[in-house]
N, C-alpha and C positions, 0 to 999 in steps of 0.2 A: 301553409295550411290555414284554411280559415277557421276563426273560433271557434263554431260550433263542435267542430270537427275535433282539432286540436281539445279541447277541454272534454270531451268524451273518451279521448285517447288518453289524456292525464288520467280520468278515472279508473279505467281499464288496468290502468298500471298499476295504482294504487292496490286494485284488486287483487293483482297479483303478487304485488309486492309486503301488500299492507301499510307498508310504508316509502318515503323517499325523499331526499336531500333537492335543495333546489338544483344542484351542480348535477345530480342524475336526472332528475326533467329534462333538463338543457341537454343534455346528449340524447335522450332516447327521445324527445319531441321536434330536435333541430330546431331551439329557438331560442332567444334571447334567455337572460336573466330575468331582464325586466318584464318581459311578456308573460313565462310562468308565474311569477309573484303576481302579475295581476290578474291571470286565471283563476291560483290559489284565491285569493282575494277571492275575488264574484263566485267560485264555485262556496269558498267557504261562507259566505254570507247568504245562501240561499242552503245551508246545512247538508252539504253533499258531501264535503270531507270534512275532517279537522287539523288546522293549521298546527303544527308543530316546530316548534328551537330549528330553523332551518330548514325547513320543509314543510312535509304535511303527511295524514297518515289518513287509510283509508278509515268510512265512516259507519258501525255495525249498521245493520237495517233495523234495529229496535231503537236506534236514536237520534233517528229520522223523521221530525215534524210530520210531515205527508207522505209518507212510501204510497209508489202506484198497488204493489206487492203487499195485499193483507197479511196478519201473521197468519190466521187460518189457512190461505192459499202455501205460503211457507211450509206451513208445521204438516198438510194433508200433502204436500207433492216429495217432502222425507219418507211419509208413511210408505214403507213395501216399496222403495224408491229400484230396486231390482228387478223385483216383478212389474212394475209399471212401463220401464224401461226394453223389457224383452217382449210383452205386450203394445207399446207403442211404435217398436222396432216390424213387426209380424205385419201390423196394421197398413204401416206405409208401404210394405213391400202388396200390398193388394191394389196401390194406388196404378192405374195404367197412363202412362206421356197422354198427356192434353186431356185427360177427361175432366169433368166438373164434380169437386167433391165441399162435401159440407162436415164443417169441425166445428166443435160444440165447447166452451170453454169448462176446462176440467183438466186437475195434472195430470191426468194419462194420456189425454188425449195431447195435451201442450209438450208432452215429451214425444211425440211425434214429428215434430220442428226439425227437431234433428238429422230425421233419415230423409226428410221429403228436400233437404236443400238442394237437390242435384236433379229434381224433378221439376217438369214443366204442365203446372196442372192449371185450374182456374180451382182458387178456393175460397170459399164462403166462410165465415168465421167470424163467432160473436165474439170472439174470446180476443180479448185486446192484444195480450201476450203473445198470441200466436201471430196476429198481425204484426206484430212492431219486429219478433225473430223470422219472421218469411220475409218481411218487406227488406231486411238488412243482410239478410245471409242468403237468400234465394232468387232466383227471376221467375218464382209463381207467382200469376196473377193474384191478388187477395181484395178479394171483394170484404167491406163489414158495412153491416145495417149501423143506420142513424141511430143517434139515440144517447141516452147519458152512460155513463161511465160507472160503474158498483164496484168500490175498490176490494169488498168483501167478498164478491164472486168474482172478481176480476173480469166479468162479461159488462158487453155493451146491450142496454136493451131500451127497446123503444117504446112508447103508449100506444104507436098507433096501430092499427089492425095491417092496415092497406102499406107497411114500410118495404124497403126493397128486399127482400125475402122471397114475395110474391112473385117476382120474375124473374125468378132463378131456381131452374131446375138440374137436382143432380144425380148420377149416378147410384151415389154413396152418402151417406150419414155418418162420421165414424163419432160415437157419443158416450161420452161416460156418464154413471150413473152413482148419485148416492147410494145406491141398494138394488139387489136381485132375486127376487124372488118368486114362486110361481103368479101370484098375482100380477108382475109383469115387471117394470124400472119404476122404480121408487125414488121420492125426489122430497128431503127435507125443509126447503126453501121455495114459500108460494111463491117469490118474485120470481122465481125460474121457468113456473111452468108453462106459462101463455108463450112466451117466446122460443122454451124448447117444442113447443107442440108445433108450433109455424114450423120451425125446421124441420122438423119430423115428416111434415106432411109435403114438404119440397124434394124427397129423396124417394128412388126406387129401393134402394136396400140398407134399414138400419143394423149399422154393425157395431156393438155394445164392447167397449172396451173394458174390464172388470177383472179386478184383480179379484185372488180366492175370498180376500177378506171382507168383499162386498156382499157377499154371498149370507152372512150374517147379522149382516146390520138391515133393520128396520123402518120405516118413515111411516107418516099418515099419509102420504101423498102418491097418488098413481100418475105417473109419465104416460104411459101407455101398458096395453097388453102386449106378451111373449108373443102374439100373435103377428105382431109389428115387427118382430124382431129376427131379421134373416140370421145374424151368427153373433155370438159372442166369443169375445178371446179372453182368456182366462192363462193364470198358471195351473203347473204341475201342484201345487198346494192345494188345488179347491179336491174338497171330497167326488168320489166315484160315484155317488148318489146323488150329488148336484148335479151332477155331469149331464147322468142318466136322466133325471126329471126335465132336465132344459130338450135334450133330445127328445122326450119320449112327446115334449108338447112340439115337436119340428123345428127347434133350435140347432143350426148347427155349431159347434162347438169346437174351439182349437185351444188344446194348451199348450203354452212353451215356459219352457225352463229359464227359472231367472239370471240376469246376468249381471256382472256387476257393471258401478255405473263410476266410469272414469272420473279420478278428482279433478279433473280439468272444467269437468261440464256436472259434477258433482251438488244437488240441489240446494246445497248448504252455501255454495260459491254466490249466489244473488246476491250482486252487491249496489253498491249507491251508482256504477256503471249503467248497470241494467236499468236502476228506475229515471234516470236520467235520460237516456235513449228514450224513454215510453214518453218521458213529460216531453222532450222536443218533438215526436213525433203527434204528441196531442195538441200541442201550438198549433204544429204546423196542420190536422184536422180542425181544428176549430176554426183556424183563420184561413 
């Protein structure tokens, strides 16, 4: 197994394990002694785990110099982590083999990762996240615009007008939103908005992923009008008068019942695994 590989698998474990002896590396990675101690070693010198009396123990994401994983992106994709789940679940299932769809970086929409692995689409995506879990777990195409890295939105975004955005057209939109309200998708962070508006305008039907609680929060910022907005999905928890107002402006509207979200893929499990996977796959974009 070559390094890269091998030490992303050591972390995995840890993940799971939290912790591990070097005599259990050596069974579950088939490798030397000496080879995990120097893994340990380089992974623990770049602060991805911590060395421990014999082994090493997995490393929390709060005492990690540079997580790719802001806390904010953390602490919003726990919020309603059910509802986002059965919302992101409903989403994929509207995905058709081969067509071209555009995903927007946002935890509800990044919890769609999961259902699309078995799918063969071409997919466009600012959202770093979603590239680095499609490009690993799926054989869909994943296109991402140039551009710098915002560890805080976890999107990728570019200065320029003319980026590769402009020649790619899709199907579908599927996009979460800070806010929902009659005035249209509300968006608290101006760095978002030029570049979600490019994708907007690349798509024949935007479909607004929005859990009930979005429905209440507020911004100064307009995305667009409901007018853009062919359907949004929602749970069972949004009020019957939201419903009705999204409808009554030509919204179509789907709720589904939340569900719960396996500890396995549980949003609290982000571990030093995960941002590790992101930082090799940014090497390997940058260079």
């Amino acid at each position: 197994m070559i390094n890269h590989k091998r030490r992303k698998r050591l972390l995995k474990l840890l993940a799971e394990h939290q912790s591990a002896t070097v005599p259990e590396l050596v069974e579950w990675l088939n490798a030397s002694p000496a080879t995990v101690r120097r893994d340990i070693s380089w992974l623990a010198a770049r602060s991805l785990l911590t060395r421990t009396r014999g082994g090493a123990a997995n490393l929390e994401q709060k005492k990690r110099a540079y997580p790719l994983t802001s806390e904010t992106f953390q602490h919003n994709i726990q919020c309603h982590a059910e509802r986002k789940r059965a919302i992101a679940r409903y989403a994929a299932s509207m995905c058709s083999e081969g067509e071209t769809i555009i995903i927007n970086g946002g935890t509800s929409t990044f919890m769609m990762a999961e259902f699309l692995v078995d799918q063969h689409l071409k997919i466009l995506t600012n959202s770093f996240l979603m590239a680095e879990r499609l490009l690993t777990s799926s054989e869909n195409e994943i296109i991402v615009p140039g551009g710098q890295v915002y560890r805080e939105q976890n999107v990728i975004l570019s200065p320029f007008d003319n980026d590769i955005t402009q020649h790619h057209y899709a199907a579908k939109m599927f996009m979460s939103a800070y806010g929902l309200s009659l005035l249209g998708l509300m968006e608290a962070d101006p760095l978002l908005i030029q570049a979600e508006k490019r994708l907007i305008s690349q798509a024949e039907e935007l479909i607004v992923l929005a859990d009930s609680s979005k429905f209440a929060k507020k911004a100064g910022l307009i995305l667009c009008g409901l007018n853009r907005v062919s359907c949004v999905i929602t749970d069972t928890h949004a009020s019957e008068s939201a419903v009705q107002l999204l409808e009554q402006h030509g919204v179509k509207v789907v709720t589904v019942e939340p569900e719960p979200v396996p500890a396995m893929i549980s949003p609290a499990s982000f571990s030093s695994a995960f941002d590790y996977q992101l930082t090799d796959l940014y090497q390997e974009i940058s260079h």
